[in-house]
RODREN-72516 format. One record per residue (C-alpha): x, y, z; chain. Coordinates in steps of 0.25 Angstrom, whole numbers, plus 5000, padded with zeros to 4 digits. Layout:
! residues N
((X, Y, Z), A) ...
! end
This chain:
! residues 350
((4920, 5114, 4898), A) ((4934, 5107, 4896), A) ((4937, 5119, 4884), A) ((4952, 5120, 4886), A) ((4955, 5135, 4889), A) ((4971, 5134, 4885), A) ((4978, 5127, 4877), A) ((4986, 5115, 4884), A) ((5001, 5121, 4887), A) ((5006, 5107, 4894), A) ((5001, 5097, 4882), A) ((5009, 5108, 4872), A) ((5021, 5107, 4882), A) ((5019, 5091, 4882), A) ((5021, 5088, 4869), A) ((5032, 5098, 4866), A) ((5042, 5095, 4880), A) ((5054, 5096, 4878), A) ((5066, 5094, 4886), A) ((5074, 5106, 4891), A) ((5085, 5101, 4884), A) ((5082, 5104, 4871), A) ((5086, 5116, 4863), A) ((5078, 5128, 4863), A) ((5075, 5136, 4851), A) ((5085, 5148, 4847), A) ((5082, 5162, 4850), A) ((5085, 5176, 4844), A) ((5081, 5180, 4859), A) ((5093, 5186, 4869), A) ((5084, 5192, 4880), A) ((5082, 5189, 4895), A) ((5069, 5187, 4901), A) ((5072, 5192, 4915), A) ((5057, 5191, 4919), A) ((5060, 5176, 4919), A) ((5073, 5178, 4927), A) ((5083, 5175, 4916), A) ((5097, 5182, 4915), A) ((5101, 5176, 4902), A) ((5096, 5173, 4891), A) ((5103, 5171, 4875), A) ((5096, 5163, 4866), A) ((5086, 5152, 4868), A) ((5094, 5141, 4873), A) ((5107, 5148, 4876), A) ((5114, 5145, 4887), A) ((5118, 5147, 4899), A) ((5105, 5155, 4905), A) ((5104, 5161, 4920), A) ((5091, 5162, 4924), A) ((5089, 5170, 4939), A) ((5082, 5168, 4950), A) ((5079, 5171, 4964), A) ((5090, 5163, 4970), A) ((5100, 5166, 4959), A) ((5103, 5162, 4945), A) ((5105, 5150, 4938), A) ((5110, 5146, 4925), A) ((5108, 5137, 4916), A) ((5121, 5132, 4909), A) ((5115, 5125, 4896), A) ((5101, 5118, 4892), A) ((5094, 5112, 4903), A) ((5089, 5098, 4900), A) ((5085, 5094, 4913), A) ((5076, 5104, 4921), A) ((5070, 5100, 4935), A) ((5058, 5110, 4940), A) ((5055, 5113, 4955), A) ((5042, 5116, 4955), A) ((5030, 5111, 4947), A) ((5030, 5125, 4941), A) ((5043, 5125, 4936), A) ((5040, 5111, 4930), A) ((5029, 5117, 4923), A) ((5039, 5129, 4918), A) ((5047, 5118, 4912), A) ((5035, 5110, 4906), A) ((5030, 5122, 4900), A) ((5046, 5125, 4893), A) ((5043, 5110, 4888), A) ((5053, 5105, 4897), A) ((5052, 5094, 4906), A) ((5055, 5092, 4918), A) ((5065, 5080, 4923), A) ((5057, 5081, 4937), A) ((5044, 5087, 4942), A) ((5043, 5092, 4956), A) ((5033, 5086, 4965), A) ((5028, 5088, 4978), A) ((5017, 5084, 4988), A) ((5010, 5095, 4983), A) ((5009, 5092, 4968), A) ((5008, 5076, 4971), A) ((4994, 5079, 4978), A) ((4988, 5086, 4967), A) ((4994, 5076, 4954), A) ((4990, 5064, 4961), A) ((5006, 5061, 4964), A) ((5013, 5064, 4952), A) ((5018, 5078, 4955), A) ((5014, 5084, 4940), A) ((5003, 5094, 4937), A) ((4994, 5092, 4926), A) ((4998, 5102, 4917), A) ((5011, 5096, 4919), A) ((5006, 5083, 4916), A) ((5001, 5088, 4904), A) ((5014, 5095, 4901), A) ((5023, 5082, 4902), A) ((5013, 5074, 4893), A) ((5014, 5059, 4898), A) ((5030, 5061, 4902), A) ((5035, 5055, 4917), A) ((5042, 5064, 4925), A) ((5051, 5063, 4939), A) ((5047, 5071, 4950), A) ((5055, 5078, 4959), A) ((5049, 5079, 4973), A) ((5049, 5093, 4979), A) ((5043, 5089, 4994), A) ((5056, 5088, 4999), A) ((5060, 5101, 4999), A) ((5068, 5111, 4991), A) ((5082, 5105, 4998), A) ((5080, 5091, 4994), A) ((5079, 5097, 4978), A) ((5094, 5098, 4975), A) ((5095, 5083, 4978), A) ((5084, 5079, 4969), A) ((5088, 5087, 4958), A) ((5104, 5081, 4959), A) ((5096, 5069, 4954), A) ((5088, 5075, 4943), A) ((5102, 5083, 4937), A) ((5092, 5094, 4933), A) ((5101, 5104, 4924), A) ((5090, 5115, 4927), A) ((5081, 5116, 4939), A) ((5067, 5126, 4938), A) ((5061, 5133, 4952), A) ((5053, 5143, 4949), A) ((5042, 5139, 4957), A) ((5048, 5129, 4968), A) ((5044, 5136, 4980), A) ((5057, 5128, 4987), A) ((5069, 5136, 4981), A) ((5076, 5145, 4990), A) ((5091, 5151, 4990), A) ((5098, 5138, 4996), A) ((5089, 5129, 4986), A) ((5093, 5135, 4973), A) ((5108, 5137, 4977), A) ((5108, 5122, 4979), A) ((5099, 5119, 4965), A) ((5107, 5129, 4958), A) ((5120, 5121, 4957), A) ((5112, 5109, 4953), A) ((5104, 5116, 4941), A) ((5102, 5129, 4937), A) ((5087, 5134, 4947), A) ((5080, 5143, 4938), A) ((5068, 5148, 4949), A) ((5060, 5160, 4953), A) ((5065, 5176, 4954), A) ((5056, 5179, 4966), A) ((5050, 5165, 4971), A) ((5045, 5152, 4968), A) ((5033, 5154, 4959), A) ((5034, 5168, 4960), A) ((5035, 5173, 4946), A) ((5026, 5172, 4933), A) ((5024, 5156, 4928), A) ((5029, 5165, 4914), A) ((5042, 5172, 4920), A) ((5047, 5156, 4925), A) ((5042, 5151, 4912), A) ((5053, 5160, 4907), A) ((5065, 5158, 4917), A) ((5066, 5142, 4916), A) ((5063, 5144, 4900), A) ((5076, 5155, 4902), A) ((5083, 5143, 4908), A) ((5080, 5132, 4900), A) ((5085, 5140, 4887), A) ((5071, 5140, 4882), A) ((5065, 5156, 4885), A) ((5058, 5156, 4871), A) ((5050, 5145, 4878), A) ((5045, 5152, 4889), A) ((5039, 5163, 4880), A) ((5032, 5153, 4872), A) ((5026, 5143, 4883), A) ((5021, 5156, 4890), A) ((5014, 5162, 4880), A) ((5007, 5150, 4878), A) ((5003, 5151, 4890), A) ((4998, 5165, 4893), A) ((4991, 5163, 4879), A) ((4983, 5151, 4884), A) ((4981, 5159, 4897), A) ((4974, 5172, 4887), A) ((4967, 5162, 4879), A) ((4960, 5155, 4892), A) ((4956, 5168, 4897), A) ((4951, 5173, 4882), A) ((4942, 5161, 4883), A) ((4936, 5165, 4896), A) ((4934, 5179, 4896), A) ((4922, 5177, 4906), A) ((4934, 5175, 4917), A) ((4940, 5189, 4914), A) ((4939, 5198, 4925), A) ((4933, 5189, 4937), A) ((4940, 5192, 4949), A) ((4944, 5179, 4957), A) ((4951, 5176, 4970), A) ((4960, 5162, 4973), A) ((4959, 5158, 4986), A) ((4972, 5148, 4987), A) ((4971, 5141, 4999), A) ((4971, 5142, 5015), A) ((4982, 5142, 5023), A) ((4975, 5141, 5038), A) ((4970, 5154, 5041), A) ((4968, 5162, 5030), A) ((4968, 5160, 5015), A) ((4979, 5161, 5004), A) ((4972, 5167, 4991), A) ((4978, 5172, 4978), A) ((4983, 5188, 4979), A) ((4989, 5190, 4966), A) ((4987, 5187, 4952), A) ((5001, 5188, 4948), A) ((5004, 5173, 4948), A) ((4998, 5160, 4951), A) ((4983, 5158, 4952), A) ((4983, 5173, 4949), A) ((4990, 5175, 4938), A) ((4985, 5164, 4932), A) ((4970, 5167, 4933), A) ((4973, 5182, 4930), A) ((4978, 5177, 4918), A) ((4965, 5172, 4915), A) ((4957, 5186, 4916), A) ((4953, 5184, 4930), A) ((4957, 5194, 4942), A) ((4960, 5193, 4956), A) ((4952, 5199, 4966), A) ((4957, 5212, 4973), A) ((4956, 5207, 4986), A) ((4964, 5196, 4984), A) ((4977, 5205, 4979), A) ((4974, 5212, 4990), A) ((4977, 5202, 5003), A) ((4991, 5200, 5008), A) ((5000, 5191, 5005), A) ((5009, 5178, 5009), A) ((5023, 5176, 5006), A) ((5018, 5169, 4992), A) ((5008, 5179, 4987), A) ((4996, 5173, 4992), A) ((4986, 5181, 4998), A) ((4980, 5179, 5013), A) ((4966, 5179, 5016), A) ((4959, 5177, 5028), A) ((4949, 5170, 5030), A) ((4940, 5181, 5034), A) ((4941, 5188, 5021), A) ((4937, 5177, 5013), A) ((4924, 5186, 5010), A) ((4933, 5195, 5003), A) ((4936, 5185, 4993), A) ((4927, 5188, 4983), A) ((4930, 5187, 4968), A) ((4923, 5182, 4954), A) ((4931, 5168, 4955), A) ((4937, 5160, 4967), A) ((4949, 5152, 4966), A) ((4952, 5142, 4976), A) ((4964, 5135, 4976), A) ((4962, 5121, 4986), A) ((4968, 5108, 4987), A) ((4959, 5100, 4982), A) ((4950, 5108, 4980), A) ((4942, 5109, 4992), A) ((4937, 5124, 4994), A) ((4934, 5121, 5007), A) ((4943, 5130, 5015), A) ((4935, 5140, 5010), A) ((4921, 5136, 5009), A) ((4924, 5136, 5025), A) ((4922, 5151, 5025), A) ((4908, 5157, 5022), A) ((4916, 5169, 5016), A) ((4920, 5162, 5005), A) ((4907, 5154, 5002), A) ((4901, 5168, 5002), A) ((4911, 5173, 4991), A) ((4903, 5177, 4978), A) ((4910, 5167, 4970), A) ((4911, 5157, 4980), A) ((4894, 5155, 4979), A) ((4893, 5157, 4964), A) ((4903, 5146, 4963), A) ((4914, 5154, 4956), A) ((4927, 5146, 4965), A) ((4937, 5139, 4954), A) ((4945, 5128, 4963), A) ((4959, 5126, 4962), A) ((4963, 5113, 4967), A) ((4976, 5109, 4971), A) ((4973, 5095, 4964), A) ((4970, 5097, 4953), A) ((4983, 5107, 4950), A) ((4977, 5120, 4947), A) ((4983, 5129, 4957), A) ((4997, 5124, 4955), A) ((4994, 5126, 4940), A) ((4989, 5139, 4940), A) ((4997, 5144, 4954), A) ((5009, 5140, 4949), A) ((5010, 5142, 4934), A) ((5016, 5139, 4924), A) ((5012, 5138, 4906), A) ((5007, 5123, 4907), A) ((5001, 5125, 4920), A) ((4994, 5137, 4918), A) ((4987, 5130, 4903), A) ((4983, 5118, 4913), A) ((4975, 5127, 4923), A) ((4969, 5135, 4914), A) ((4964, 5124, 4908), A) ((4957, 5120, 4921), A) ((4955, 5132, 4927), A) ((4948, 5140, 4916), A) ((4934, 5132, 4916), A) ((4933, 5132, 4931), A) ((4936, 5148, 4931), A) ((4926, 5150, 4920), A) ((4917, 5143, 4927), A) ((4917, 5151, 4940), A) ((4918, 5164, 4933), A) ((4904, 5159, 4927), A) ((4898, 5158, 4940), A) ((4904, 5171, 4945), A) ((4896, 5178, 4935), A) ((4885, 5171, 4938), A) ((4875, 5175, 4949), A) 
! end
């Protein structure tokens, strides 16, 4: 069925992109979100505005007119503001999946037909200030580059005003970094509307699928040689967003340790413990087979009925769901609600 389960964010964002540089909208408004990490806050549009971070605050002097984001995530942020972006970053990562060019297809989407520069990332968080004294940025956006330390943002800092992450890279909600670089673009109000779009397309998709509600699933991520990474929590990512969707993670899975980013550990000898209504598996290109090596899995319930969905780097979906953001998320569901409706079916049946 190619029924559409939301309504399309990134076509909406297309046709009304608009440069930061143009005036927000006045406000009666005086407060401060701090769940976004802001410290000041007038009126819409009113400047200067500090936002915190981890590494410090920055602040924004007058209406930025030339944002550069560091991760495709923050790009998204932007997009989703109706900003674009003077560079996209790219790496080898990203290039493999979009067939060279770098951009995502809900961000393709967003951009509607317009050419964009790239600003390659391979090279390392250190080579940045370098490339961005070229681009003359006058506002530079990290809340999910994963390269940003101490020294890095010290040294950006002076360049343009960093607005990133309060505990680390892609640690917060997608909503609460919606609303620190709408704090610091002068456009909060935004923020508010773009993510109630959003969670409201999120409601309608599960309203429309109430079979899903319910069905405990598990996410296997990937191997990393000798055991396997799977999802442990539902708070952000692939958790949150398929618990937004009325599914539930398993209790085993919240239950095994974790490494350093969250993920759990599984070995393989507990594969057989696995068991859920639904079985996610995040692959490359969507080869399952470092998993149908193991007879535990095979044997999994859901496995023999059928009920896997596959995530495949290629085609975009975990990055779109694993890192979200408002014209990510109304991309995946898109593509993920038929294939989960799907399994859900053959769960039940048998």
């Amino acid at each position: 069925m190619n029924t559409r389960w939301t309504r399309r964010i990134g076509a909406a964002v297309a046709a009304a992109t608009v440069m930061v540089g143009v005036a927000a909208c006045g406000s009666d408004s005086d407060s401060t979100d701090t769940t976004a990490g802001a410290s000041a806050s007038a009126d819409v549009g009113q400047f200067p505005v500090t936002v915190s971070g981890k590494f410090g605050e920055s602040t924004v002097e007058a209406q930025p007119t030339r944002a550069v984001p560091l991760s495709p995530q923050d790009a998204d942020i932007l997009l989703s503001l109706g900003v674009t972006p003077i560079a996209f970053p790219v790496d080898a990562q990203n290039r493999a999946a979009t067939g060279g060019t770098g951009i995502w297809p809900w961000q393709k989407e967003a951009l509607g037909g317009q050419s964009v520069e790239t600003l390659d990332m391979d090279t390392g968080a250190d080579s940045i200030a370098e490339k961005l004294a070229v681009l003359q940025p006058d506002i530079i956006v990290s809340t999910g580059f994963w390269g940003l330390d101490q020294s890095n943002f010290d040294q950006l800092n002076t360049q343009a005003p960093v607005v990133h992450f309060d505990t680390k890279a892609n640690g917060e909600p997608w909503q609460n970094s919606t609303r620190k670089v709408a704090a610091a673009l002068g456009i909060p109000d935004k923020a508010e509307s773009v993510i109630a779009d959003a969670e409201k397309n999120l409601q309608a998709a599960k309203d429309a699928n109430p079979s899903i509600a319910g069905k405990v699933y598990n996410a296997v991520i990937g191997d990393t040689g000798g055991q396997l990474s799977v999802l442990a929590s539902d708070e952000r990512g692939i958790g949150q967003f398929l618990t937004s969707l009325g599914l539930v993670l398993s209790p085993y899975a919240t239950s095994l340790p974790v490494d350093a980013d969250g993920r759990g550990i599984l070995s393989y000898e507990n594969i057989g413990n696995m068991n859920a209504d639904v079985e996610f598996v995040v692959s490359p290109t969507g080869d399952m087979g470092y998993l149908t090596k193991f007879e535990a899995w095979n044997a999994l319930p859901a496995v023999q009925k059928g009920a896997v969905v596959s995530l495949a780097r290629n085609t975009g979906l975990p990055n779109a769901i694993g890192f979200p953001s408002a014209i990510s998320l109304a991309w995946a569901t898109d593509q993920v609600m038929p294939l989960i409706v799907d399994a859900v079916a053959k769960s039940n049946a048998g």
